[in-house]
C-alpha positions in Angstrom: 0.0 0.0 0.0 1.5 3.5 -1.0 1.4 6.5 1.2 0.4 9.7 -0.8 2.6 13.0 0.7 -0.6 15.4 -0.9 -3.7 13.2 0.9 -6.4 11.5 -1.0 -6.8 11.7 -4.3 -10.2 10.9 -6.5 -13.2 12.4 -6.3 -15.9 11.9 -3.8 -19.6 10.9 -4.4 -20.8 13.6 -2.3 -18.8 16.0 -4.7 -20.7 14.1 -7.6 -24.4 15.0 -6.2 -23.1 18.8 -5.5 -21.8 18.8 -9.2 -25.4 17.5 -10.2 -27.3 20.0 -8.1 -25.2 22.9 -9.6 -25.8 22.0 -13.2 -29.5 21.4 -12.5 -30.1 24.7 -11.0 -27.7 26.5 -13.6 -30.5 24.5 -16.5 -33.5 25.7 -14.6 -32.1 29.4 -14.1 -31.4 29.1 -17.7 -34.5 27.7 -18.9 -36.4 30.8 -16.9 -34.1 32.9 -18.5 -34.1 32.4 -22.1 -36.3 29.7 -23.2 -39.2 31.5 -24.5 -37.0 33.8 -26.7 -35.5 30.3 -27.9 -37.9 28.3 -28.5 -39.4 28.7 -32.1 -43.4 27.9 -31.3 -43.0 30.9 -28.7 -41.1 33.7 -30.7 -43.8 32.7 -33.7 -46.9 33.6 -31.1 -45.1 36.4 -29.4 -44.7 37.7 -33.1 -48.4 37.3 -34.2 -49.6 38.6 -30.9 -47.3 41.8 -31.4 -48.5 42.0 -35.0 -52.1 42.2 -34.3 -51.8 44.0 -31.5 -50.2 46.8 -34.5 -52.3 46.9 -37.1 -51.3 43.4 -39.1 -48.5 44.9 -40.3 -45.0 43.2 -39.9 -43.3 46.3 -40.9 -45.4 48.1 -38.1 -43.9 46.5 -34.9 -41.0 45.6 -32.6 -40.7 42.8 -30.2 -38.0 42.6 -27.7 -37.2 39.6 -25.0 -36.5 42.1 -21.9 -34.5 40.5 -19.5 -33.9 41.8 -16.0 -32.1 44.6 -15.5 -30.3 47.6 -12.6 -32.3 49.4 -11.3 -35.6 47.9 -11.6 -35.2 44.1 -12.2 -38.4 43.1 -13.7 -38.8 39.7 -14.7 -38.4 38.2 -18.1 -40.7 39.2 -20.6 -41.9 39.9 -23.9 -42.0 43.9 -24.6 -44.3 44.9 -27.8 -43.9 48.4 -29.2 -45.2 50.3 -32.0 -42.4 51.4 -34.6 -44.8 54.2 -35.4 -44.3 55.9 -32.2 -41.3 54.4 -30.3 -41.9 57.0 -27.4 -44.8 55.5 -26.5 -44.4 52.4 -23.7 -44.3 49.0 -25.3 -47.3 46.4 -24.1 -46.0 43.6 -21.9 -46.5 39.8 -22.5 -45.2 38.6 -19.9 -43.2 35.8 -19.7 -45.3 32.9 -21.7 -47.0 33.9 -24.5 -49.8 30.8 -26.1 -48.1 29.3 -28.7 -51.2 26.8 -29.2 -54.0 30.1 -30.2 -54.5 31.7 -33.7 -54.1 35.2 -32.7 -54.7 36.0 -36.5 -57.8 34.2 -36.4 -59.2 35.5 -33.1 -57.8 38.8 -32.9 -58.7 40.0 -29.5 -55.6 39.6 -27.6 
């Protein structure tokens, strides 16, 4: 049996389910984060909701993912203004936006 002048070496299972925990909560922060600006089905329904919301137009709008920020930190969410008058405040979405209704077809939003 050697003797080791440094101590143990190897890693430790404990260390394993810390490693796990980290990415997990890492994912999930990340997932809040950035997933509905990501994920195609919600960018298209954020879109349509925007564009109805603005006349029909695609030329007429502009959506932003807002992400929190100093001083104020609101949560994520989707911000919808009119390029026709960029001084005026944007309409929030909030964060999820339903990718599963026409918002074409129904247009009250």
């Amino acid at each position: 049996m050697g003797v080791s002048a440094v101590g143990q070496t190897g890693i430790r299972p404990r260390t394993f389910r810390l490693l796990f925990v980290l990415a997990w909560a890492v994912a999930i922060v990340m997932i809040y984060l950035l997933a509905p600006a990501v994920v195609p089905g919600l960018q298209r329904a954020a879109e349509d909701k925007c564009n109805v919301m603005n006349g029909g137009n695609y030329r007429s709008f502009k959506l932003e993912w807002v992400l929190p920020q100093p001083p104020n930190w609101d949560r994520p969410h989707w911000l919808c203004k009119d390029r026709r008058d960029l001084d005026k405040p944007g309409v929030s979405f909030g964060w999820w936006v339903n990718p599963f209704k026409d918002y074409k077809e129904y247009p009250e939003v």
